[in-house]
FIKOLZA-1660 file (N, C-alpha, C; in steps of 0.1 Angstrom, whole numbers, plus 5000, padded with zeros to 4 digits):
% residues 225
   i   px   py   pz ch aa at
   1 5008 4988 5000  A  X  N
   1 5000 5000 5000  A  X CA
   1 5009 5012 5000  A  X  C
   2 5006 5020 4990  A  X  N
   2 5011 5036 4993  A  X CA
   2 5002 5046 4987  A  X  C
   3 4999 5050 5002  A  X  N
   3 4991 5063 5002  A  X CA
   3 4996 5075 5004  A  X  C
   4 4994 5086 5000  A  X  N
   4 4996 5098 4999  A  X CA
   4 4989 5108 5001  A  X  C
   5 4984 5113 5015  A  X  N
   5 4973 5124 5027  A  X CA
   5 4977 5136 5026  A  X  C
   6 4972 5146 5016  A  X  N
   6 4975 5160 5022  A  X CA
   6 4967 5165 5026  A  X  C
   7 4972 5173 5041  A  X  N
   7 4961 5181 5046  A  X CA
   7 4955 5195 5047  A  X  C
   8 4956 5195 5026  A  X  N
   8 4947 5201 5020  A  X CA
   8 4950 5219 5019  A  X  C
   9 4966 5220 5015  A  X  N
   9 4971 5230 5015  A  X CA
   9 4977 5236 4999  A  X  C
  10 4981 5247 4994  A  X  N
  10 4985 5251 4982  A  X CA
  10 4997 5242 4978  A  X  C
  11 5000 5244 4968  A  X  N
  11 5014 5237 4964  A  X CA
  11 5026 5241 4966  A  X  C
  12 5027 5250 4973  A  X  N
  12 5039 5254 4983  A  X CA
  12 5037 5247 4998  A  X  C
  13 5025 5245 5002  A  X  N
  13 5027 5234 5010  A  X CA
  13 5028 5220 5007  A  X  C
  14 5019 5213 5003  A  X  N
  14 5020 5200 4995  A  X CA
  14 5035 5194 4992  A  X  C
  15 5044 5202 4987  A  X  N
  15 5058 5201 4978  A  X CA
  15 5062 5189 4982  A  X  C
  16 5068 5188 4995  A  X  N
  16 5074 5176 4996  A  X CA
  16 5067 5160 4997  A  X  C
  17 5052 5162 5000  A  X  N
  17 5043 5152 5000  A  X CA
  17 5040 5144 4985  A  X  C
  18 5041 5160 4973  A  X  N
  18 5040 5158 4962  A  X CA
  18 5053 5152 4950  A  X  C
  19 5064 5160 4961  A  X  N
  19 5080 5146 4955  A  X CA
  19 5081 5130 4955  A  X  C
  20 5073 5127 4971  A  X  N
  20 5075 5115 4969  A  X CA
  20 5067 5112 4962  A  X  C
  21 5056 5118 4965  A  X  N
  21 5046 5107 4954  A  X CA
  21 5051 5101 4938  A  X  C
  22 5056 5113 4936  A  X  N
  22 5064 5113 4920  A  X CA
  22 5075 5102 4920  A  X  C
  23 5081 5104 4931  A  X  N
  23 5096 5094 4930  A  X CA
  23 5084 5083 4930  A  X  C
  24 5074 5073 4934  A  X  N
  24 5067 5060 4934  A  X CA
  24 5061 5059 4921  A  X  C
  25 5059 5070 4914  A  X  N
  25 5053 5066 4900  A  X CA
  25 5068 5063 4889  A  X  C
  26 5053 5058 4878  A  X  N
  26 5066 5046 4867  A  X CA
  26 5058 5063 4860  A  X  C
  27 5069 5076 4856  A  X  N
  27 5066 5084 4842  A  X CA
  27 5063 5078 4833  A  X  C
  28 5065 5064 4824  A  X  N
  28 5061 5063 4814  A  X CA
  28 5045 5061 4812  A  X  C
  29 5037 5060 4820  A  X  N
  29 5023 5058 4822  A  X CA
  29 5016 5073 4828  A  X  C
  30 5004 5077 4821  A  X  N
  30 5003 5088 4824  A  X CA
  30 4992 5082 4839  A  X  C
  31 4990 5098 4844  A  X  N
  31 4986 5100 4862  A  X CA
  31 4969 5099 4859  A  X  C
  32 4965 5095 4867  A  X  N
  32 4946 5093 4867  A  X CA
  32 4946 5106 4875  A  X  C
  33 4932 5116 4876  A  X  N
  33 4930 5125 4880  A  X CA
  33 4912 5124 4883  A  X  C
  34 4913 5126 4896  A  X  N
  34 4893 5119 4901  A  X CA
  34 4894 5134 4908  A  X  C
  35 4884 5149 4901  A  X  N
  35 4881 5157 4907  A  X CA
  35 4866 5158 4913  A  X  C
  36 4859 5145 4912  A  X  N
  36 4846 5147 4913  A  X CA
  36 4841 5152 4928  A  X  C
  37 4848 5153 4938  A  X  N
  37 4847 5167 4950  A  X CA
  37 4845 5179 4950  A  X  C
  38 4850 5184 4937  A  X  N
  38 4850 5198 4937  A  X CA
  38 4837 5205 4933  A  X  C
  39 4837 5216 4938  A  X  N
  39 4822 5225 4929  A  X CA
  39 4822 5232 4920  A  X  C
  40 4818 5225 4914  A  X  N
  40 4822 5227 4897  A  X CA
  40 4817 5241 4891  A  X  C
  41 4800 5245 4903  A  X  N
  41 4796 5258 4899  A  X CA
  41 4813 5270 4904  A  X  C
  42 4819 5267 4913  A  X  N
  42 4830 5274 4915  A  X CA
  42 4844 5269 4908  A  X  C
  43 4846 5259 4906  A  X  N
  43 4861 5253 4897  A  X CA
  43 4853 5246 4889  A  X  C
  44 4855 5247 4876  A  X  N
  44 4855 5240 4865  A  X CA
  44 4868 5230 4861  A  X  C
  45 4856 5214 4858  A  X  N
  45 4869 5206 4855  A  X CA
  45 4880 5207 4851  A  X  C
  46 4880 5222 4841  A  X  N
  46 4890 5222 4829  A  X CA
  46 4901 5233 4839  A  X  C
  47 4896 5239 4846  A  X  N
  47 4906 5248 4856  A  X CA
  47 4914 5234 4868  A  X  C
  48 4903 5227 4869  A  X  N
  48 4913 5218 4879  A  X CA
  48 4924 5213 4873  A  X  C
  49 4920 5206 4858  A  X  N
  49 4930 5200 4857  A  X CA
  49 4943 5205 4850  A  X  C
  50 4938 5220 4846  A  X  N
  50 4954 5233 4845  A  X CA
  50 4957 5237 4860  A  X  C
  51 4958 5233 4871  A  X  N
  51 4960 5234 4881  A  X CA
  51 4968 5223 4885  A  X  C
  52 4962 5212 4884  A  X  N
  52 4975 5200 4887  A  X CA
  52 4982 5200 4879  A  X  C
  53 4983 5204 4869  A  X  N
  53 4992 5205 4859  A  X CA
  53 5004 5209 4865  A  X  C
  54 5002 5225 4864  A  X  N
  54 5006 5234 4871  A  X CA
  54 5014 5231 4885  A  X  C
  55 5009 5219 4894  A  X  N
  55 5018 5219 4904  A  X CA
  55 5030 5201 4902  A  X  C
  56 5020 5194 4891  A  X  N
  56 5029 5183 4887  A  X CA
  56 5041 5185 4873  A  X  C
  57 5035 5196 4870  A  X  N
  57 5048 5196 4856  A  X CA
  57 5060 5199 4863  A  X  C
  58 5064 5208 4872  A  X  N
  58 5075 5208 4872  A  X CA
  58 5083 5202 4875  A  X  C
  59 5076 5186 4883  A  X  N
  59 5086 5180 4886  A  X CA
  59 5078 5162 4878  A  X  C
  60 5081 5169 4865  A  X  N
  60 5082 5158 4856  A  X CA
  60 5071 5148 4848  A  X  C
  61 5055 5154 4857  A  X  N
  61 5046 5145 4853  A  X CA
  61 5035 5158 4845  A  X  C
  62 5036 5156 4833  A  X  N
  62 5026 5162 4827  A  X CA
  62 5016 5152 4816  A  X  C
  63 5019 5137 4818  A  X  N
  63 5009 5131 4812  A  X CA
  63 4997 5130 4822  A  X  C
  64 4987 5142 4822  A  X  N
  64 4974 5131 4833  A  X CA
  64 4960 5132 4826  A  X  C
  65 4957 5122 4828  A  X  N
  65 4941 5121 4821  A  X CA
  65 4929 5121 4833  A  X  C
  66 4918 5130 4830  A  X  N
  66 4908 5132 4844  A  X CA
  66 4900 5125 4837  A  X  C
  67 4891 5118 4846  A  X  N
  67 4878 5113 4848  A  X CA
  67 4872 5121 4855  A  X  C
  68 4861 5122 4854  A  X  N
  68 4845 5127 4861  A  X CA
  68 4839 5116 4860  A  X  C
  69 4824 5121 4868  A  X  N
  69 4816 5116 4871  A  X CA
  69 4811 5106 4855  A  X  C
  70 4809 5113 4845  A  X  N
  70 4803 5105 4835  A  X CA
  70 4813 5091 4829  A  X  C
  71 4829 5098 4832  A  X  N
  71 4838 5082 4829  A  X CA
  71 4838 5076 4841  A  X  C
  72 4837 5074 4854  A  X  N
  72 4835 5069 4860  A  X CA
  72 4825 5057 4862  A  X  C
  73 4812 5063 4858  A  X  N
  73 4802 5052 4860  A  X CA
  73 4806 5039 4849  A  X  C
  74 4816 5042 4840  A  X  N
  74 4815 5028 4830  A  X CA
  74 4832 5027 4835  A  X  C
  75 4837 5028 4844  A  X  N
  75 4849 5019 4841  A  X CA
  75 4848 5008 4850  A  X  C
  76 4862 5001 4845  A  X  N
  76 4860 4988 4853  A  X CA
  76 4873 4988 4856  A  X  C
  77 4882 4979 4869  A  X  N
  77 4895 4978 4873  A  X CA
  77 4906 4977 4861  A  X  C
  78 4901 4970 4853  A  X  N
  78 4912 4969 4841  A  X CA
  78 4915 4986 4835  A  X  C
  79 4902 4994 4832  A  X  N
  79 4904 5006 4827  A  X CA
  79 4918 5012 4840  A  X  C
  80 4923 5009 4846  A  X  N
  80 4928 5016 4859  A  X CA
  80 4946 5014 4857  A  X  C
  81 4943 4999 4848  A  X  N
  81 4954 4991 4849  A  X CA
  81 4967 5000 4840  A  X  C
  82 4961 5011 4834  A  X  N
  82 4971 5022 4823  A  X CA
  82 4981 5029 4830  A  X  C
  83 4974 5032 4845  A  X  N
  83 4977 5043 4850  A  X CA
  83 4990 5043 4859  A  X  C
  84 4996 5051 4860  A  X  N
  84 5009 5052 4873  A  X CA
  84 5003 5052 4886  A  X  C
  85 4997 5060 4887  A  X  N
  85 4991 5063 4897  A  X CA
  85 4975 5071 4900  A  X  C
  86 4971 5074 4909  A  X  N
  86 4957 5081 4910  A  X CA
  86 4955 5091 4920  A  X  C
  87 4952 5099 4917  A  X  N
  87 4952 5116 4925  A  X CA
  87 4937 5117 4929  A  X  C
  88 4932 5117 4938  A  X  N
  88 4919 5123 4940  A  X CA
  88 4918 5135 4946  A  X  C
  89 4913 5147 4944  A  X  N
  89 4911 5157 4948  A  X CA
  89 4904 5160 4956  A  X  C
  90 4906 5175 4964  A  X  N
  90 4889 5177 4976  A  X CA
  90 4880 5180 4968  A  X  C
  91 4873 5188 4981  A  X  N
  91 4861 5191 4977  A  X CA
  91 4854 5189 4990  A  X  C
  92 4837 5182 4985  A  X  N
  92 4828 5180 4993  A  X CA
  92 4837 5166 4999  A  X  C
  93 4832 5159 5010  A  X  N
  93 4843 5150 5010  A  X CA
  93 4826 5138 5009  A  X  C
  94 4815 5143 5015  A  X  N
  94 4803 5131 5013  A  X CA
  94 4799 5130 4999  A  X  C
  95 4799 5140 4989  A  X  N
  95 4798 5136 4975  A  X CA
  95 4805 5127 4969  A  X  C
  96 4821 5131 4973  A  X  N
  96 4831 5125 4969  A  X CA
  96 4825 5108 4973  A  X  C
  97 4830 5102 4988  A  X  N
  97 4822 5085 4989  A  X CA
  97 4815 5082 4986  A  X  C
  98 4806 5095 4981  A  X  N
  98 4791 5082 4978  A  X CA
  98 4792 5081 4961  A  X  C
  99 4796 5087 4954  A  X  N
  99 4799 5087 4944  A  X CA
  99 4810 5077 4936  A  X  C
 100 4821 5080 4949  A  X  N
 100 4828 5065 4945  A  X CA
 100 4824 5050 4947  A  X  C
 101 4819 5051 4958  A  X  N
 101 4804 5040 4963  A  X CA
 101 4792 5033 4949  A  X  C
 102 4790 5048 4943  A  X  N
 102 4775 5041 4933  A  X CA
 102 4782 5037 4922  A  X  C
 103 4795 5047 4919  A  X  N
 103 4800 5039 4907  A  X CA
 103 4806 5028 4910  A  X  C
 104 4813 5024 4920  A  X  N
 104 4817 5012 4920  A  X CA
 104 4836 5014 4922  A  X  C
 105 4839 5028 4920  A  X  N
 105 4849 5030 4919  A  X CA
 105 4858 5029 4931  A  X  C
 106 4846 5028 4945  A  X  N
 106 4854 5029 4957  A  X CA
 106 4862 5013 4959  A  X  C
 107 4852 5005 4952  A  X  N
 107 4861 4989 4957  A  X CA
 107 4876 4989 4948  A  X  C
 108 4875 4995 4938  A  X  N
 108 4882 4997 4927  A  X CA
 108 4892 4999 4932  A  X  C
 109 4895 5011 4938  A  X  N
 109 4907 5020 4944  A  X CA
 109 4910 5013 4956  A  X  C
 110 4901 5005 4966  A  X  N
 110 4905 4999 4972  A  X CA
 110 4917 4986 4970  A  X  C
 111 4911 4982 4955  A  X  N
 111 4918 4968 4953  A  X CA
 111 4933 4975 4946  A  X  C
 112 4932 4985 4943  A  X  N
 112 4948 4991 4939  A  X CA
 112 4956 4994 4947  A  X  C
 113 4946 4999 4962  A  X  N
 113 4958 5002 4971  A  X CA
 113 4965 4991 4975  A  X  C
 114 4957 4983 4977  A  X  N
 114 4962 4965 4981  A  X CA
 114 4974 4961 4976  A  X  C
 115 4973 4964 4957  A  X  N
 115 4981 4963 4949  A  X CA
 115 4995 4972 4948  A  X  C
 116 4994 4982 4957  A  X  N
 116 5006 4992 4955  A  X CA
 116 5005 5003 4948  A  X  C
 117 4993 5001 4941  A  X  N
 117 4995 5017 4932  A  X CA
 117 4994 5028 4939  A  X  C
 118 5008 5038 4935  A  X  N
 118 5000 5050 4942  A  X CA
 118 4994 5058 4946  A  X  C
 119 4983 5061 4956  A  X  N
 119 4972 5068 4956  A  X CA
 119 4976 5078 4963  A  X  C
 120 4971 5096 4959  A  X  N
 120 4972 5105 4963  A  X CA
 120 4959 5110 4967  A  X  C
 121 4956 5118 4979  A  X  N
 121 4939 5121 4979  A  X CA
 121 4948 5133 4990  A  X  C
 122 4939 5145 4986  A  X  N
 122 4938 5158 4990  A  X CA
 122 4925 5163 4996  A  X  C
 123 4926 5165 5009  A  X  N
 123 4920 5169 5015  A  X CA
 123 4904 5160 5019  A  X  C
 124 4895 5162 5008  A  X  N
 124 4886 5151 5014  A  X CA
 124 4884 5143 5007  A  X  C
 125 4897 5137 4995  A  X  N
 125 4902 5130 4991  A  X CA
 125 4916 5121 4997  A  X  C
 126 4920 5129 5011  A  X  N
 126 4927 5122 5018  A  X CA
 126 4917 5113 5032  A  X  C
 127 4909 5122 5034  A  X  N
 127 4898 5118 5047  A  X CA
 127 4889 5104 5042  A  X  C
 128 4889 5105 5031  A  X  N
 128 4883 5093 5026  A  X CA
 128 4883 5079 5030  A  X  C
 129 4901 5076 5032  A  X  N
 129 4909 5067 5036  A  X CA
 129 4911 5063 5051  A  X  C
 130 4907 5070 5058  A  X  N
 130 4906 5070 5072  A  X CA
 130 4891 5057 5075  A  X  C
 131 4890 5054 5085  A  X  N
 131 4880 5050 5091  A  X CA
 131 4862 5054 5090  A  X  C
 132 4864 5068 5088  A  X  N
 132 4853 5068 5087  A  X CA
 132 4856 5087 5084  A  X  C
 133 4844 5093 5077  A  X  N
 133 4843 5103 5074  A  X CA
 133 4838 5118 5078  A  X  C
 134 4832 5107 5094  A  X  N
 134 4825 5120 5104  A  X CA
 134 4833 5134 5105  A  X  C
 135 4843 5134 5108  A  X  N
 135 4852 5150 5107  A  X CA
 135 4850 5161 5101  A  X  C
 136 4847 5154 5088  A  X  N
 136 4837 5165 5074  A  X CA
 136 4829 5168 5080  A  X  C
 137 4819 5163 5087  A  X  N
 137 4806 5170 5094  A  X CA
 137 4811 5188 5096  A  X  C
 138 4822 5188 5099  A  X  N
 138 4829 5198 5104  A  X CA
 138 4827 5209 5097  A  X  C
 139 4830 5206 5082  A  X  N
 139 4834 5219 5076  A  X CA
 139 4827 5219 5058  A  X  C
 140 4818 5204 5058  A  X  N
 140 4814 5203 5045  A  X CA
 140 4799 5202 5048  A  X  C
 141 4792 5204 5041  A  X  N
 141 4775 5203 5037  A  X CA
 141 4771 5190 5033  A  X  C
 142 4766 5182 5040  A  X  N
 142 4758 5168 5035  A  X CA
 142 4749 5168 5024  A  X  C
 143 4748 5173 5019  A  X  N
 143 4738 5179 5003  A  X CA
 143 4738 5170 4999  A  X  C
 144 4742 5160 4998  A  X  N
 144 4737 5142 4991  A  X CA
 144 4730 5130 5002  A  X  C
 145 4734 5141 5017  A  X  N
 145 4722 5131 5021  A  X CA
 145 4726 5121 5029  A  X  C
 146 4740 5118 5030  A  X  N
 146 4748 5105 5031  A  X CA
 146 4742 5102 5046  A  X  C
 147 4741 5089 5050  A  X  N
 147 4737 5084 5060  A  X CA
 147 4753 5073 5066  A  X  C
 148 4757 5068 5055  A  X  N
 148 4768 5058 5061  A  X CA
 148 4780 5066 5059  A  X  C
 149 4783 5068 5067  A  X  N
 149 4802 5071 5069  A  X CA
 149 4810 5068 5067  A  X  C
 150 4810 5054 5062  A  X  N
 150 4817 5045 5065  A  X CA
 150 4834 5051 5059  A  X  C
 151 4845 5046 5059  A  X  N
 151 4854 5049 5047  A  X CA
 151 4862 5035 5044  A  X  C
 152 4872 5043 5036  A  X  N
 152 4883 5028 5030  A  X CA
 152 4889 5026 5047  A  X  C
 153 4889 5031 5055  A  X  N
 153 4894 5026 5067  A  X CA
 153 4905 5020 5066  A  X  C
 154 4921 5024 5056  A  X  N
 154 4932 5022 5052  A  X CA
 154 4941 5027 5061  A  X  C
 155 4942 5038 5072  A  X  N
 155 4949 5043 5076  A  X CA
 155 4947 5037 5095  A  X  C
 156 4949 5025 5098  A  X  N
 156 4953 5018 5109  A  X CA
 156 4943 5029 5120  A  X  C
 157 4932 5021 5113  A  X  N
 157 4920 5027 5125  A  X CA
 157 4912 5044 5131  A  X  C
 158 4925 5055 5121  A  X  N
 158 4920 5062 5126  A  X CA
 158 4910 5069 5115  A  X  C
 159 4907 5079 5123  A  X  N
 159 4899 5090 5115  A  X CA
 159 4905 5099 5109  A  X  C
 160 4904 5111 5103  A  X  N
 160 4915 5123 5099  A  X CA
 160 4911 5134 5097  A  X  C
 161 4918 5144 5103  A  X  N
 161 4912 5159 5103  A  X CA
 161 4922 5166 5094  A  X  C
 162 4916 5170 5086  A  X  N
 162 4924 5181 5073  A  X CA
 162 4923 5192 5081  A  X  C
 163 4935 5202 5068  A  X  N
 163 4934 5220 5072  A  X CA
 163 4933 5218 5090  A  X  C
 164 4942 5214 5095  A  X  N
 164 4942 5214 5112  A  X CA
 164 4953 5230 5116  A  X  C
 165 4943 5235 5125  A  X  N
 165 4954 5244 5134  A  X CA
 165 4950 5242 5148  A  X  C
 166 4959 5248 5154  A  X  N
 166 4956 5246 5173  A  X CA
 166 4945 5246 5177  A  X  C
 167 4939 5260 5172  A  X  N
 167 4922 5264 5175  A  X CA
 167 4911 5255 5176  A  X  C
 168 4917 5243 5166  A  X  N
 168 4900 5233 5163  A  X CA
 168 4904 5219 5170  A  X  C
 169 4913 5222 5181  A  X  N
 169 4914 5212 5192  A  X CA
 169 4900 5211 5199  A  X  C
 170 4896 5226 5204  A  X  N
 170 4882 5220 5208  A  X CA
 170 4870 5212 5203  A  X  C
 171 4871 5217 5190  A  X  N
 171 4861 5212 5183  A  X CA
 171 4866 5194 5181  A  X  C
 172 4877 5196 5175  A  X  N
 172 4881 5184 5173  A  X CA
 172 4877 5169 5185  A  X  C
 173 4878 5175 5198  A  X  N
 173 4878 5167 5212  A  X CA
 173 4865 5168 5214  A  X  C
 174 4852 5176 5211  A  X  N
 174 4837 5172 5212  A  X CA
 174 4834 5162 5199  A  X  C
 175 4839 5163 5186  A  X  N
 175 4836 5155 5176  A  X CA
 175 4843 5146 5182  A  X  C
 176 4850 5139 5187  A  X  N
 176 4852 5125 5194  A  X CA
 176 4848 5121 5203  A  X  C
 177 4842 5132 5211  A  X  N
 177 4830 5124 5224  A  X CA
 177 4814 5125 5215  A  X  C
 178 4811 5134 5210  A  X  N
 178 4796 5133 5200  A  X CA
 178 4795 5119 5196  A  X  C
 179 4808 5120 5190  A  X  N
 179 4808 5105 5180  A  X CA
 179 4815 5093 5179  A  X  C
 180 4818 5095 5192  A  X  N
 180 4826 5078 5199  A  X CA
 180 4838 5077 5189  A  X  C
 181 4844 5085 5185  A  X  N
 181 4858 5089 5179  A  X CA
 181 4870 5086 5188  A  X  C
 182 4877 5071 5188  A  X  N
 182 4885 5065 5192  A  X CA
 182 4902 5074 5191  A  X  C
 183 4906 5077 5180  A  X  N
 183 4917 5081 5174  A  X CA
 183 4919 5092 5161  A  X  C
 184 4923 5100 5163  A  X  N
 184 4919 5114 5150  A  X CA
 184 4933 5119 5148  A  X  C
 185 4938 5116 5132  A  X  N
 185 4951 5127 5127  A  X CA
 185 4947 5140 5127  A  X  C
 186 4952 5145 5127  A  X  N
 186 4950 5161 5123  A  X CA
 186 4963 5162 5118  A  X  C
 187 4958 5172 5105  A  X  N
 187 4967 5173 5096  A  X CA
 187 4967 5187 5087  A  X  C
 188 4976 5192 5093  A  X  N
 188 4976 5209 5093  A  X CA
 188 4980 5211 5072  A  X  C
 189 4980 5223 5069  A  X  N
 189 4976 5226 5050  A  X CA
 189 4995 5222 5048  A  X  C
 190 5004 5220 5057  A  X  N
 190 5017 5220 5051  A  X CA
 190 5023 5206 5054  A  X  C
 191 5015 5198 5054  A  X  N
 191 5018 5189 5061  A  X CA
 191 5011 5171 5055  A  X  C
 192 5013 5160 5054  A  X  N
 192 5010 5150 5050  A  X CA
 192 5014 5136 5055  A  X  C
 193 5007 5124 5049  A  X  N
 193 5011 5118 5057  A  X CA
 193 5012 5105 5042  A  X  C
 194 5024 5097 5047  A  X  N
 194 5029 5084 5035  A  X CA
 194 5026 5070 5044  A  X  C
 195 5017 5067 5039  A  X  N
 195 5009 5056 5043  A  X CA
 195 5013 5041 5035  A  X  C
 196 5020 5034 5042  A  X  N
 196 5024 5020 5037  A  X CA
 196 5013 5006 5050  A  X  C
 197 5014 5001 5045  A  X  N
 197 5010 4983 5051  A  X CA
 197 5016 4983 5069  A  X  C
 198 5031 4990 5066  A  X  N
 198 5037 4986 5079  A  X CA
 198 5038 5001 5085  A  X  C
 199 5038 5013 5082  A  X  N
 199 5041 5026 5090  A  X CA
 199 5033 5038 5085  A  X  C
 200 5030 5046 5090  A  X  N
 200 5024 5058 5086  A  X CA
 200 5038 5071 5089  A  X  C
 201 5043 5078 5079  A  X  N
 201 5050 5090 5081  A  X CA
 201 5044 5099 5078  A  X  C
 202 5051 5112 5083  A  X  N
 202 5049 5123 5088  A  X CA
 202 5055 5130 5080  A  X  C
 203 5052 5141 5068  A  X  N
 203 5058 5141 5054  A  X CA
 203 5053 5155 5054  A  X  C
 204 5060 5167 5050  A  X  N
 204 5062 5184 5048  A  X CA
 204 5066 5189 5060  A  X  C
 205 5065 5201 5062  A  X  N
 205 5072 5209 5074  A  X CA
 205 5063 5211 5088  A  X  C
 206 5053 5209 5085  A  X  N
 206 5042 5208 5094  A  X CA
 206 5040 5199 5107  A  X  C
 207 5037 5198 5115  A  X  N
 207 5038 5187 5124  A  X CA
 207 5024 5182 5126  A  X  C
 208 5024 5168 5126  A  X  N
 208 5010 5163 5125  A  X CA
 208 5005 5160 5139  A  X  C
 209 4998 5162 5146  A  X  N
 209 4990 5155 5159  A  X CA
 209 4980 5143 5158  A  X  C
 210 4981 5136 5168  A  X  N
 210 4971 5123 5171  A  X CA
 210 4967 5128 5182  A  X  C
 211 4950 5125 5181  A  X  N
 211 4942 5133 5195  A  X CA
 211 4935 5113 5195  A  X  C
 212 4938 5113 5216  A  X  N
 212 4934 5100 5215  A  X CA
 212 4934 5103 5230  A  X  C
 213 4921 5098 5233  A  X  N
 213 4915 5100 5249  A  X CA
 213 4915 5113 5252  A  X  C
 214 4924 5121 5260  A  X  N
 214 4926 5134 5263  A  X CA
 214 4944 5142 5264  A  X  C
 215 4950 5129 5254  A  X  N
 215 4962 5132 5250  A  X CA
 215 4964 5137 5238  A  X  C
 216 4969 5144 5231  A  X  N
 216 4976 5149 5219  A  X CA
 216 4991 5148 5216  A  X  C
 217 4994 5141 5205  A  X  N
 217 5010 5139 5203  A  X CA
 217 5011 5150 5194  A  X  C
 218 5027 5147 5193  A  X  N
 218 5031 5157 5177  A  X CA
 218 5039 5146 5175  A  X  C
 219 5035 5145 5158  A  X  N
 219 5045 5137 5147  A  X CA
 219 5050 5146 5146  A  X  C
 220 5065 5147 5142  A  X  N
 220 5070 5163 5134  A  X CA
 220 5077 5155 5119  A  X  C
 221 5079 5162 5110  A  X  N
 221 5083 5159 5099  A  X CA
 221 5094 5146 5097  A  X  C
 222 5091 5136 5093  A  X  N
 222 5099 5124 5094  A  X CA
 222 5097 5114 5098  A  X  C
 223 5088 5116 5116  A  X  N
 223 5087 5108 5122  A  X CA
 223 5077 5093 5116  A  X  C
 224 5077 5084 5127  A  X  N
 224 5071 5067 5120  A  X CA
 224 5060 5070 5132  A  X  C
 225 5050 5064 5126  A  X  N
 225 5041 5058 5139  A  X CA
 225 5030 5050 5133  A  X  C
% end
């Protein structure tokens, strides 16, 4: 498994989350691109994907091809088999699961992580991968309704909090007694996390926190846990 968690910052933050990812891809295969989080009435597909461009060209990957919602509903795992790797972007983060859910694409990306491909997900494209997706309650609008939470639950039990600063400690510590929230990353805009089978690191300049009972750690840049 390699995953790739940013917590959903510019590409001057991202940078170093966004190297490794690059060093794990094979360049000769171009990059998958899944912006279906975003609001489209405010970003237009065709702006997202001059955007990643923009932060993947310069270090070397300018073949990427996006999917939306309408290639989505007809692919199948083999369609996936082209790719180096897969980038999912934020956004809403409940549009995002349920969407990957009806097309089918969430088992999909599941069975690639298994496989090693690399997956990159930003913001509520990183929360996705956690345990479960209650944290968004936080900061995104349910507008689809979603009832099940559930997530790929890839990252060793916990939950994950994007865009984290000191401030939303409190909030952070009622959304784990509201909702029987065992263990929560928080993961500030400069900051990421490299998610393998055996370790989770602690990846940009940012220092990550784990909120668990009424303790808070700091990962700082490097660290294993």
């Amino acid at each position: 498994m390699k995953l790739f968690l940013g917590g959903g910052g510019g590409k001057e933050d991202s940078i170093e989350l966004d190297k490794k990812f690059v060093v794990n891809l094979d360049l000769s295969k171009p990059l998958l691109y899944i912006p279906i989080a975003i609001n489209t009435n405010k970003h237009p597909y065709s702006g997202c994907l001059e955007w990643l461009l923009d932060v993947f060209s310069p270090l070397r990957v300018k073949n990427i091809a996006m999917w939306t919602e309408d290639d989505l509903k007809h692919k199948q795992e083999k369609d996936f088999e082209q790719f180096s790797g897969v980038y999912i972007g934020g956004g809403n983060t409940f549009k995002l699961i349920k969407e990957l859910k009806e097309f089918g694409t969430f088992e999909i990306l599941k069975k690639l992580a298994q496989k090693d491909i690399p997956i990159y997900g930003g913001s509520a494209g990183a929360i996705i991968f956690a345990k479960t997706i209650i944290p968004a309650l936080s900061a995104d609008e349910n507008f689809v309704e979603l009832t099940d939470f559930s997530a790929f639950n890839l990252v060793k039990n916990y939950d994950m909090w994007c865009h984290y600063s000191e401030s939303l400690n409190p909030t952070i510590k009622s959304y784990m007694d509201k909702y029987s929230l065992k263990k929560v990353i928080a993961i500030p805009e400069n900051a990421g996390l490299y998610v393998t089978k055996d370790n989770i690191e602690a990846i940009g300049s940012g220092d990550v926190k784990i909120f668990e009972g009424e303790d808070i750690k700091t990962i700082g840049p490097g660290m294993l846990f």
